[in-house]
N, C-alpha and C positions, 0 to 999 in steps of 0.2 A: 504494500500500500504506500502510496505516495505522498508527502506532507504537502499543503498548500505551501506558494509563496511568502515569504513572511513579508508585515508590513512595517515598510518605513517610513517612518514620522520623523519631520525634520521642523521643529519650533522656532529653530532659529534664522532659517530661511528669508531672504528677504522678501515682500508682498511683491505677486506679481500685477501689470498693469492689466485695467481690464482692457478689451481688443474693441477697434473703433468701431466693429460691425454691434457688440453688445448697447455700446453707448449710445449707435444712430438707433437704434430697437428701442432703447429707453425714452429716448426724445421723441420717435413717435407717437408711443403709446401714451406718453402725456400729452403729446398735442392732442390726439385722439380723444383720451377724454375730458379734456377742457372744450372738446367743440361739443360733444356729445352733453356734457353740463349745458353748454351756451344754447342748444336747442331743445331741453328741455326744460328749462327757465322759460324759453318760449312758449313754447305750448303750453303751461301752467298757466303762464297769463294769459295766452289766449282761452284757453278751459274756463277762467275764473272771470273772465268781459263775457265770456257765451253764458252763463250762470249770472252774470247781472243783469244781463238781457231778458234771460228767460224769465227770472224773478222779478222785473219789472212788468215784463207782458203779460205774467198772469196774475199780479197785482191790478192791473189795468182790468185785466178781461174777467177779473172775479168782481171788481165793481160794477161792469158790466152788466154781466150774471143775475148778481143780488137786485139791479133793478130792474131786469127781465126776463129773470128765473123762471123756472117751471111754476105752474102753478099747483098746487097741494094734490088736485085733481087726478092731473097728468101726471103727479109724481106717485100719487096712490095705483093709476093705472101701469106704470112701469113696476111698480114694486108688487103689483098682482103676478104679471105675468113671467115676473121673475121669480116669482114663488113655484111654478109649476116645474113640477117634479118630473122633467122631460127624460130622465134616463133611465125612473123606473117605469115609466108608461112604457115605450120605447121598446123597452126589455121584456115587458109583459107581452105587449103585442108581440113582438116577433117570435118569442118563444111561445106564443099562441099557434100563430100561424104555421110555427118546425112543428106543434103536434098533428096541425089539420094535414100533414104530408102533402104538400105543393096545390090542395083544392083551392085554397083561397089567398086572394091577393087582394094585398090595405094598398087603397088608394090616397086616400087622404083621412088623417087625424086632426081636428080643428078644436082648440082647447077653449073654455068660455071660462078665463081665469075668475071672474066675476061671484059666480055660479058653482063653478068648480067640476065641470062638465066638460068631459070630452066627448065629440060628436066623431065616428070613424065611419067611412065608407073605404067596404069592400067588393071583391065579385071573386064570386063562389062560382065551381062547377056545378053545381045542384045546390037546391030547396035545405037538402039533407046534409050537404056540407057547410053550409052557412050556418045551419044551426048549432051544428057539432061547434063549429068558430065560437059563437055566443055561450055555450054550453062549458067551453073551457074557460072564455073570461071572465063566466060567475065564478067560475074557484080562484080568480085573482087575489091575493093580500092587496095589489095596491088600486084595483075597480072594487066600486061598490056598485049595485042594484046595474049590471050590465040588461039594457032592452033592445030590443027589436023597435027599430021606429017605422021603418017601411021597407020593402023588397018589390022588388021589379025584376020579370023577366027578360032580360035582352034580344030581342027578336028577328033584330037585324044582324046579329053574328049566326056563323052558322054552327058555333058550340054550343047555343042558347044560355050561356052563363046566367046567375043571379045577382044583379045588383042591391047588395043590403045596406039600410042605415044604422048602424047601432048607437047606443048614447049610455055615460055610465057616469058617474060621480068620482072622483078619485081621491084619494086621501094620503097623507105622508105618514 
């Protein structure tokens, strides 16, 4: 087996100079970031004039506002229809419709945030698959008292689908 090289330390050595490629390196890299400080200085105050700006335009536009704000009215009708519970309706119908196995298709669901009524039109392959539809969204947790409001036969297709109205109350 072979012993390493042994090491030699010399303390008394004179310091050697550093090489003028380390030195122009050094000099860069502080120029470098003294420009890189100098345009971020900038853009702070540019940041901090776009935030004075902003804080004055909606200072402006909130006095605005306040004296032609919504009225209680309009602000009770937005906060209605932002009450409704659209993703468990949503969820029910659809998972309604996966047990009717592709009979029936939801055309439209129109909510009367007011009321608390949702009004759905669908069309059924049959009499007998629309009800089945109605029949599974009485066992909703989130329909109450789901009805039949009207059905029509389509006559002019040559499937003869059923056009049905249902209407149900829904609750959170």
């Amino acid at each position: 087996m072979k012993l390493p090289a042994p090491v030699c330390l010399d303390f008394v050595a004179a310091p050697r100079q550093a090489p003028l490629a380390g030195g122009l390196l050094l000099a860069v890299g502080i120029g470098a970031a003294i420009a890189v400080g100098v345009m971020f200085d900038g853009q702070v105050n540019e940041r901090n004039r776009l935030d004075a700006e902003l804080n004055a335009t909606t200072a402006t536009r909130g006095q605005r506002l306040s004296t032609t704000g919504p009225s209680s009215d309009e602000a009770a009708k937005v906060e209605a229809e932002l009450s409704i519970p659209w993703s468990q309706l949503l969820s029910e119908l659809e998972s309604a419709g996966k047990d009717s196995a592709a009979t029936v298709s939801l055309l439209q669901v129109e909510p009367d945030p007011g009321k608390h009524i949702v009004r759905i039109t669908a069309e059924a392959k049959s009499l007998p698959a629309a009800l089945a539809y109605l029949q599974r969204l009485q066992q909703s947790k989130v329909l109450r008292y789901p009805m039949l409001e009207s059905h029509e036969l389509k006559k002019d297709d040559p499937e003869h689908p059923v056009r049905v109205k249902l209407a149900a109350e829904w609750h959170t």
